[in-house]
N, C-alpha and C positions, 0 to 999 in steps of 0.2 A: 483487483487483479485481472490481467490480463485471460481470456478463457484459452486454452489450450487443445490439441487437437487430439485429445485420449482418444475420441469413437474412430481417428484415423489409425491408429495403432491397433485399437482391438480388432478394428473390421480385417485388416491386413494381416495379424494372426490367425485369425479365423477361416480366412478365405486362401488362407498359404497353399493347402493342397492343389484347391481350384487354379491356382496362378499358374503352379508346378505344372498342371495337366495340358496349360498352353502350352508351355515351354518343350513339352516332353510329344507332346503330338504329331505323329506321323505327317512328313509331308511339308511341316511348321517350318521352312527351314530360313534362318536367320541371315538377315543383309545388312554391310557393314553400314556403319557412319561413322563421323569423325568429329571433331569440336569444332567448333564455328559455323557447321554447316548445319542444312535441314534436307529431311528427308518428307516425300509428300507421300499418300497412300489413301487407300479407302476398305475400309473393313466393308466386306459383302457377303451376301451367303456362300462362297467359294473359298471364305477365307478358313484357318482352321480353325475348327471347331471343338470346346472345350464340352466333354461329352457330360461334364458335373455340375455346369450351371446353363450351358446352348451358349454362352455367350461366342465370338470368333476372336480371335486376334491374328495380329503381325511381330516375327521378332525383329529385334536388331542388336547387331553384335559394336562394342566399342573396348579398344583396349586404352587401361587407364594404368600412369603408375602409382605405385604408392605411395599415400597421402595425395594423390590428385584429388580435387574436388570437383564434380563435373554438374548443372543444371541441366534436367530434362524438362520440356514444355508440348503439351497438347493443344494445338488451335484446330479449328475448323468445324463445319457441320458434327462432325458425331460425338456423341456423347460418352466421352470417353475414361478409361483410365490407365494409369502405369503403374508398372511394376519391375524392379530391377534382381535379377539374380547374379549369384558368383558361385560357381560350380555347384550347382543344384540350390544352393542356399539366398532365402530370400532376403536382401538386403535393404529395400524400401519398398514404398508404397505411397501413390499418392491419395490427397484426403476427398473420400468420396463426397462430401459434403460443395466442393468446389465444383464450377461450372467451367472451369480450363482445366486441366487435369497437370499437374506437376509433381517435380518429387529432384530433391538432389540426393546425390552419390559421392562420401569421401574412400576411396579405394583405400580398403585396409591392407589387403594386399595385391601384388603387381599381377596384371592378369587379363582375360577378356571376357567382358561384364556384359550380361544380356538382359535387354529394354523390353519389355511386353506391351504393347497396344492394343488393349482390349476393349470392347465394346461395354459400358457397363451392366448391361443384361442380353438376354439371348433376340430384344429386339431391337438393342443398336445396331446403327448402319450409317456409312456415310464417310465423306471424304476427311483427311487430316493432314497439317502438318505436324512434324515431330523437328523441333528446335533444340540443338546441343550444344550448350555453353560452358568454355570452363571460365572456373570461379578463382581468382586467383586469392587464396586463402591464407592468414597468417602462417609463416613458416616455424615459429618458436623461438623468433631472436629477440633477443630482451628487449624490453621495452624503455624506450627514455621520452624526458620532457619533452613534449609533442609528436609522438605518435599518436597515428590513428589507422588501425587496423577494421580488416574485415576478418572475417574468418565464418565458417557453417561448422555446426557440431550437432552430435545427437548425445552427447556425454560429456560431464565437468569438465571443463577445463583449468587448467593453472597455467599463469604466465608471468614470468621473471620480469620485476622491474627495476629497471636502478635509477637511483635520485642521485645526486651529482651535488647538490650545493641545497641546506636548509632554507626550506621558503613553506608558502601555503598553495597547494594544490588540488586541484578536480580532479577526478575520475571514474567517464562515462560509459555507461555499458546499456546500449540504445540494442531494440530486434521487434522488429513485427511482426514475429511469429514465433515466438513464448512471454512470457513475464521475466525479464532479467533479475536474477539477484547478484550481488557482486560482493565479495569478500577480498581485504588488506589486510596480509599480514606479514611484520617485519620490526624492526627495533622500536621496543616501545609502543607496537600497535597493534590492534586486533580489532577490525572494523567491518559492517556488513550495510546492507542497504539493498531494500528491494525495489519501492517506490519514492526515491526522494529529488529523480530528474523529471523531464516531461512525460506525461500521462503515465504508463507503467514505467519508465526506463528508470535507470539504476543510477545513483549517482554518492560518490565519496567524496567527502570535501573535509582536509585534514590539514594540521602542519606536521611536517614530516622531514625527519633530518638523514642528512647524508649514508647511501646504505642500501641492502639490495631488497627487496621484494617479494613476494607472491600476493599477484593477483587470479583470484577463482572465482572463475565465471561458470555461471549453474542458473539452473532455470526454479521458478518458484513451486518447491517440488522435485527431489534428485532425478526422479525418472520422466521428467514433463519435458526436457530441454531438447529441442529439436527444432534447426534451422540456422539461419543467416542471424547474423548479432556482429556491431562494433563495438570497441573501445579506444576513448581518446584519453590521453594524459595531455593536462594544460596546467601551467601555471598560473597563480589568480595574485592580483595583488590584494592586500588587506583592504579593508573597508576604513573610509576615513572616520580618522577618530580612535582608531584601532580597536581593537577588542576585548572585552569584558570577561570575568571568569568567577562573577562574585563580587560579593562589597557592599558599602554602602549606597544607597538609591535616594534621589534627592525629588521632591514631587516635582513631576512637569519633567521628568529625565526621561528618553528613551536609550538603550544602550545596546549594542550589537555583541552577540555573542558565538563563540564556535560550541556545538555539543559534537562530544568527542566518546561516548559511551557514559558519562559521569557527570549527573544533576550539578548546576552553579546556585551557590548558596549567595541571595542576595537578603541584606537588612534596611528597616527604613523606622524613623520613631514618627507617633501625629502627638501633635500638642495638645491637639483638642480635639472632640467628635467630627470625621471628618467621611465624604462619600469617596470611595477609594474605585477604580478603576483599574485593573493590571492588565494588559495585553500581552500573549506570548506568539509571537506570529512566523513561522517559515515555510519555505516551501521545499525543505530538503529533509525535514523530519514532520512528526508525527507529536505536537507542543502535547505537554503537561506541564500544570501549574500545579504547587501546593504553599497555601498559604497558614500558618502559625503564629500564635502569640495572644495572650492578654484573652485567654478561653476560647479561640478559635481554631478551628480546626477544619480547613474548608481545601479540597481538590479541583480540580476542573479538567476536563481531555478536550472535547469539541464545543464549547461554550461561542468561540468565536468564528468567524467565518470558517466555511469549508472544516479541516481539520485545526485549525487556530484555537488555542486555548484563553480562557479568557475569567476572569472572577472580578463581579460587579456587588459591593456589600456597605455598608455602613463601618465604621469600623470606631471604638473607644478610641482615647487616649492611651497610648503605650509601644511598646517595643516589637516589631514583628520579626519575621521570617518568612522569603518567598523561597521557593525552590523551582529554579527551570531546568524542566525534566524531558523526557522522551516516552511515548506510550509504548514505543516499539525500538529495535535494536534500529542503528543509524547513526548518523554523522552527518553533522551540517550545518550552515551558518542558521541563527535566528535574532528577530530584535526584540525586545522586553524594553514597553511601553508603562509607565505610572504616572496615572495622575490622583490629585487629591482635592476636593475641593468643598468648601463649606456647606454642613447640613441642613437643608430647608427643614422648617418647624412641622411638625408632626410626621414624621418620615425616622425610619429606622428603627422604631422597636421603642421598646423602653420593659417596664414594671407591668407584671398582668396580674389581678388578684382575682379571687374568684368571688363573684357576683357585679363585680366590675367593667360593665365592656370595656373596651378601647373603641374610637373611630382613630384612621390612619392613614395615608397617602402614600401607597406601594409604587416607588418609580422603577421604571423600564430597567429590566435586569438585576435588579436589588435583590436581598432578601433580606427581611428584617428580623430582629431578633428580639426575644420579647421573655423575658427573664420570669420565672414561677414559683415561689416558695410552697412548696406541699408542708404545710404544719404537724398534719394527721392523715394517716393513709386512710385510704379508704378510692370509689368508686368516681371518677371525672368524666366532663366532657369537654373536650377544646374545641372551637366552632371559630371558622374562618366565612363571613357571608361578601358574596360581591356583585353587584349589579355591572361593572366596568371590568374582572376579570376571573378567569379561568384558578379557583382558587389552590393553591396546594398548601399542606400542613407537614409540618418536619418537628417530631417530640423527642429528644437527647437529651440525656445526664452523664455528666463529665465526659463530653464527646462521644460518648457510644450512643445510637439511635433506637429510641424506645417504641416508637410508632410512627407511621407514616399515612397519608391519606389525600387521596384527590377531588373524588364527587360523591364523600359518604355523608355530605347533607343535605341534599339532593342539589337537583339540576347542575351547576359547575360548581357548588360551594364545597367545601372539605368539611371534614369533622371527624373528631380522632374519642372513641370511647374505652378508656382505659383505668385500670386498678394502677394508682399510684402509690408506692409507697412515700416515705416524711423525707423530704429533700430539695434539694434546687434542681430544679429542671429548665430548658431552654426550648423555648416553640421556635421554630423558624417557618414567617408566613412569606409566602411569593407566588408568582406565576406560572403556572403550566408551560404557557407561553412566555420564556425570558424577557421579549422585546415588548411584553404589555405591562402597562401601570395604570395605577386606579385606586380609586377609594374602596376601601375594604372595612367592616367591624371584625372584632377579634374577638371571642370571651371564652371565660373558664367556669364551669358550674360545679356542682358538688352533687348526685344524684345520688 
């Protein structure tokens, strides 16, 4: 998430009376300016003075109308700030934190808005210009395929869109100064997305059929949004090959899919012990994997690059189920990658008895599974030892997890000491670090 500029808000509450005391000081008297232009000046000890913090200021008067948008900018030697009022009431502030001093103004209502140039403490001094720009801002006309609008807010916005002919579309809600989130909704949709364009910006990617719209633009946070923000609507043509929504999955398949708020259920059979590979990759959501079938039961969020979801296992002979998911609400294209390919000898797990080690060969992102018949309850030890890797131990009966463990036999080896009762249990041995493999012993004792 983008950070936001709360301490400019709260210092600006806080400091409201002090601004007030520029504006109201004998003498203070305000000099017009206009848009386009700039005005130059210099705060000196002759300027007036704010008797609640020493600091001086200069005003300046500007008439704006309603819904005008107006940018104010602070250049020059002093170290400066602004502040804007409208009949007594303070309407912005700029973020003290910033080394140029700015702040914009949407005039709620029609009127003449006064600029304060103040020094930030009682021992600024020094010359400035003061730069007045209007902003020419969305006016509220609906939106269609290929607009791309500016607009400044400090409050949610909604904006009417109409689509005109069923197709597959983007839409981007880009700002450098909040965390965009952006909400769709309209026949048959109800969509949101915070981070699923470039670095924070917002992005929807949907098919959408003929029909009107609301798009709500808001910042991450109802009361964080304050500033400059676009949105574009574009049309996208499909991905070749078109799009997936479920099915059958054949090994060696990649396949392109839209999520649209609601998991695609994909199936695949192995014939035989086979190392299975799934990749769930985009950059417009936030991938979940869930895999199922033939005693498995395995999830995955960021297993794969960046937020890329990913599950690397051994897998029986039998019938599965993937599920490509979302960890977070969004909408967006992604591609769901399977490969399958035959299991080298000693790798994957098998039968573990107790008094029986195992040796074994844990490959890179694996985890093996290693099947336990308890006869007679009583008091165990599962022990994972590794010279080549960072060991972790995973103890589950009928998918629910019984114990877990990383370097409880000492140095990086795991070991899990547990009251078992009479049952089938499942060890699952692997790596701390996914991306390492190695030889590893396994064993179960009876203490």
């Amino acid at each position: 998430m983008k950070t936001v500029h709360t301490l400019a808000i709260a210092v600006a509450l806080a400091l409201a009376p002090s601004f007030a005391a520029h504006a109201a000081a004998p003498g203070n008297v305000a000099e017009s300016v206009t848009l386009g232009a700039e005005r130059r000046g210099e705060i000196t000890s002759r300027s007036s003075l704010n008797h609640q913090d020493g600091s001086r200021s200069q005003l300046y008067r500007i008439d704006l109308r309603e819904g005008q948008v107006a940018s104010f900018r602070l250049e020059g030697a002093l170290r400066g700030r602004l502040t804007a009022f409208h009949g007594g009431d303070l309407v912005a502030a700029s973020n003290p934190g910033t080394t140029s001093a700015s702040l914009v103004v949407r005039a709620r209502r029609a009127g003449s808005y006064t600029i304060a140039v103040s020094g930030v403490d009682a021992s600024a001094y020094g010359p400035y210009t003061l730069q007045a720009t209007a902003i020419e801002a969305y006016d509220g006309e609906t939106l269609r395929v290929g607009a791309a609008i500016s607009d400044w807010t400090d409050a949610r916005r909604q904006l009417p869109l109409q689509i005109d002919a069923a197709g597959f579309y983007t839409i981007d809600m880009l700002s450098d100064d909040f965390d965009p989130v952006l909400k769709l909704d309209g026949p048959g949709v109800a969509l949101s997305n915070d981070d699923g364009g470039d670095g924070s910006n917002a992005r929807i990617s949907a098919r959408l059929a003929p029909g009107t719209y609301t798009l709500t633009a808001e910042g991450y946070g109802s009361d964080r949004i304050n500033g400059m923000y676009q949105i574009r609507v574009a049309a996208r043509p499909l991905p070749e090959g078109g799009l997936r929504e479920g099915g059958a999955l054949d090994a060696g398949s990649t396949v392109t899919g839209l999520y649209e708020g609601a998991a695609h259920a994909y199936t695949f059979s192995l014939p035989a012990r086979r190392v299975v590979r799934i990749d769930l990759r985009s950059d417009e959501i936030d991938p979940l994997l869930h895999l199922a079938g033939n005693g498995v039961d395995k999830s995955d969020d960021d297993g794969g690059d960046g937020l890329n979801a990913r599950i690397s296992m051994l897998l029986e002979p039998g019938d599965y189920t993937l599920r490509a998911d979302a960890a977070s609400a969004g909408a967006g294209l992604y591609t769901l990658a399977f490969a399958a390919t035959e299991a080298p000898d000693n790798v994957g797990g098998g039968t573990l008895a107790a008094g029986r080690p195992a040796e074994a060969t844990l490959l890179p992102g694996m985890t093996d599974r290693w099947t336990v018949d308890v006869r007679s309850a009583g008091e165990y030890a599962i022990a994972m030892h590794s010279d080549d890797i960072d060991s972790y131990l995973r103890l589950t009966r009928e998918g629910r997890e019984v114990a877990a463990d990383d370097d409880g036999g000492g140095a990086l080896n795991a070991r899990i000491a547990q009251r078992l009762e009479a049952g089938t249990y499942v060890v699952e041995a692997s790596s701390v670090d996914g991306d390492t493999g190695g030889r590893y012993r396994v064993s179960l004792e009876r203490r």
